[in-house]
C-alpha positions in Angstrom: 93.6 -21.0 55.9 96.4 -20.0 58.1 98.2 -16.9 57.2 101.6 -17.9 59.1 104.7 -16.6 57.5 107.2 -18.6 59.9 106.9 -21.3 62.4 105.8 -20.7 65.6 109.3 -20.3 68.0 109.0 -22.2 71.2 109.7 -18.9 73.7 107.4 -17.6 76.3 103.7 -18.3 76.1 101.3 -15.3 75.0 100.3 -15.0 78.5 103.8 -14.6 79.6 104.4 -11.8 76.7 100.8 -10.2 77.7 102.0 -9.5 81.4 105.6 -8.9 79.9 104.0 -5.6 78.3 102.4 -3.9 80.9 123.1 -13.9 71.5 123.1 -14.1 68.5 124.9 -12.6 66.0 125.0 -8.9 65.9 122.2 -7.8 64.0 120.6 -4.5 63.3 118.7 -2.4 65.4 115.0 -1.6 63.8 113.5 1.5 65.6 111.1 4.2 65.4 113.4 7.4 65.2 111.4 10.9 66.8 111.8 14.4 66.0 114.3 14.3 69.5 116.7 11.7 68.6 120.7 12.3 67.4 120.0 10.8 64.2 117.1 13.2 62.8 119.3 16.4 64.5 122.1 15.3 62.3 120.2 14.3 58.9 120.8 10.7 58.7 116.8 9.8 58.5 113.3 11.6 58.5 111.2 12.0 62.1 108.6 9.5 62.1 110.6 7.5 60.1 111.4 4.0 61.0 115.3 2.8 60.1 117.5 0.1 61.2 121.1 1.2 62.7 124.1 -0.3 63.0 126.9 1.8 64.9 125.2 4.8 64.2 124.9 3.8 60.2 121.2 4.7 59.4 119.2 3.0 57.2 115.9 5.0 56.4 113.0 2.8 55.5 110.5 5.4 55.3 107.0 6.3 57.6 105.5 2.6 56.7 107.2 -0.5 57.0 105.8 -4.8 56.3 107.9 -7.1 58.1 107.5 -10.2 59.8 107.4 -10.9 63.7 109.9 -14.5 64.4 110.2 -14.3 67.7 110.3 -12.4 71.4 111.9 -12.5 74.6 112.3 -10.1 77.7 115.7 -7.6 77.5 116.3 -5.1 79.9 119.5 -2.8 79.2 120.9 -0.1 81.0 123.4 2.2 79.3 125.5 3.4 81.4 127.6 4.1 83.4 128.2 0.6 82.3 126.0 -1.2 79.9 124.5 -4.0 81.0 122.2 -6.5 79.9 119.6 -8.8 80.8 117.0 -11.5 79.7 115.6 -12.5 82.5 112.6 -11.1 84.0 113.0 -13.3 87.6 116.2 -11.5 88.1 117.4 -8.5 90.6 119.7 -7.2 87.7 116.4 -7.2 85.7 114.2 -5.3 88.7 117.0 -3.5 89.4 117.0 -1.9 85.7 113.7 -2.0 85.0 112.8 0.3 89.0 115.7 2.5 87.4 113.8 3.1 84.0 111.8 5.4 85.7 114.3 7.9 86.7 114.9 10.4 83.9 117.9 10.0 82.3 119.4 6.9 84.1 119.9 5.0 80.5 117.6 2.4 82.2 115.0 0.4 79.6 113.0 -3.0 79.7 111.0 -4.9 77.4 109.8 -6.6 75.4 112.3 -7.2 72.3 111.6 -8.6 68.8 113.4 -10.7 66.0 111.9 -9.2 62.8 112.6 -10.0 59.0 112.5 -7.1 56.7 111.8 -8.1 53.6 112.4 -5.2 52.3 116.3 -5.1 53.0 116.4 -8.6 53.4 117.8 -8.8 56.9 116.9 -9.9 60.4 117.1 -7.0 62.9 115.8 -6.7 66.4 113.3 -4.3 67.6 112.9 -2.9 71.4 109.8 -1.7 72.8 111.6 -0.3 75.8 109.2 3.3 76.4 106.4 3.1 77.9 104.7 4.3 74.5 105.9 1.3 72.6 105.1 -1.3 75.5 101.5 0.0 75.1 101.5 -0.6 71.3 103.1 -4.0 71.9 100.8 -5.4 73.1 99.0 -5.7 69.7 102.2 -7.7 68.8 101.5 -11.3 70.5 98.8 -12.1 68.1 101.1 -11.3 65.5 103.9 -13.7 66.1 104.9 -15.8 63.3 103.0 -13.6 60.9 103.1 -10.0 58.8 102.5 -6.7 60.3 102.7 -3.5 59.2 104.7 -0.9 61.5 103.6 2.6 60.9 104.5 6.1 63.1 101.6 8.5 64.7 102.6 11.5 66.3 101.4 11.8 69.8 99.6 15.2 70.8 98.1 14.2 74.9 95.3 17.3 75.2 96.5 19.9 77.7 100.6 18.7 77.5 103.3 20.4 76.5 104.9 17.9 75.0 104.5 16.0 71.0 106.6 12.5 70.0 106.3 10.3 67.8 104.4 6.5 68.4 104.4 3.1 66.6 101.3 1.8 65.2 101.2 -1.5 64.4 98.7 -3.6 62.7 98.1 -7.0 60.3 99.5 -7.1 57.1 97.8 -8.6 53.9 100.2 -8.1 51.8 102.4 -11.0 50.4 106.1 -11.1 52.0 108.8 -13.3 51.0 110.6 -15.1 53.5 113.8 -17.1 54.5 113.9 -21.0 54.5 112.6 -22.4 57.7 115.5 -23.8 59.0 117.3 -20.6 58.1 114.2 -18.8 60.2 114.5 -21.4 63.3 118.2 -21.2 63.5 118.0 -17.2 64.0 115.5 -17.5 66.3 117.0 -20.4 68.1 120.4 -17.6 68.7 117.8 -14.8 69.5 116.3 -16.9 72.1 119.4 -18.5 73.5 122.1 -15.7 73.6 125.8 -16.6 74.2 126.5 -13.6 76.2 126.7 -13.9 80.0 124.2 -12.3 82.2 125.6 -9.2 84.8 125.9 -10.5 88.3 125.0 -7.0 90.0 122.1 -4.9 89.8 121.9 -1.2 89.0 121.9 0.4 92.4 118.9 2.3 92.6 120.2 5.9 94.0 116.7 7.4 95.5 115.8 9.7 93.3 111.9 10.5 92.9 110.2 8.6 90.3 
């Protein structure tokens, strides 16, 4: 028996999403918050916690979160000096952001985003696997479209590195979730997919500094 939560979205094929990882009305943002980020320095949520924000308004949801995976598509953002964005991954604004990613600092990030219901708060909310961490994890996401997962936080010690952050970890969820109507479902995806705002016309200049 199929274990489907929502239709399956027409989007990009699984082999589209699988090389991916190496609109719509505002909606929150679901993220993975680490020890590092504004948020935990000024109390609004737990590290390791996973939370949804909207203008900086933190919901804290706690180390372990069962949602369901709608729908993907290919977002590439960069933050400033102006924030632009873009969905399509056969563009020079998209290369353009996604060669500047690798620069520290350059508010550069790509890839791959996710319309998710929370049952929880019942609310759709999106979810960016933009670090090279996440796209990693990701990966164990394609399988999962149209079903229930279970997002969960590991904290990443590399042997010999100075360095400790915090991961996702996601895997299948059992567990029964209720869901929106169908058409309710398809018509958020359908804005996901298809979003109203214009793409950017320029690409980010890439300024030579050493990846």
């Amino acid at each position: 028996m199929s274990n489907e939560l929502v239709p399956q979205i027409e989007g990009g094929s699984l082999e589209e999403f699988t090389a991916t990882c190496a609109g719509s009305d505002y909606l929150p943002r679901f993220k993975l918050f680490g020890s590092k980020s504004d948020a935990v320095a000024e109390g609004k949520i737990l590290p390791g916690h996973w939370g949804l924000d909207v203008d900086g308004e933190i919901t804290d949801l706690g180390p372990e979160v069962e949602l369901v995976i709608v729908t993907w598509r290919t977002t590439a953002i960069q933050t400033s000096p102006d924030f632009v964005i873009c969905h399509d991954s056969k563009s020079r604004v998209y290369d353009g952001i996604k060669a500047m990613s690798t620069v520290k600092d350059s508010g550069c990030m790509y890839d791959p985003e996710f319309l998710v219901w929370i049952p929880e708060v019942s609310t759709f909310a999106t979810l960016h696997m933009n670090s090279k961490t996440a796209r990693r994890e990701a990966k164990k996401i394609g399988p999962l479209i149209g079903k229930a997962a279970t997002f969960k936080c590991k904290l990443i010690d590399p042997p010999g590195s100075k360095y400790k952050w915090h991961g996702p970890v996601v895997i299948p969820c059992s567990s029964p979730l209720t869901v929106p109507d169908a058409a309710v479902v398809v018509g958020e995806a359908e804005k996901f997919r298809n979003p109203v705002a214009p793409e950017p016309e320029a690409a980010p200049e890439d300024d030579g500094r050493a990846r």
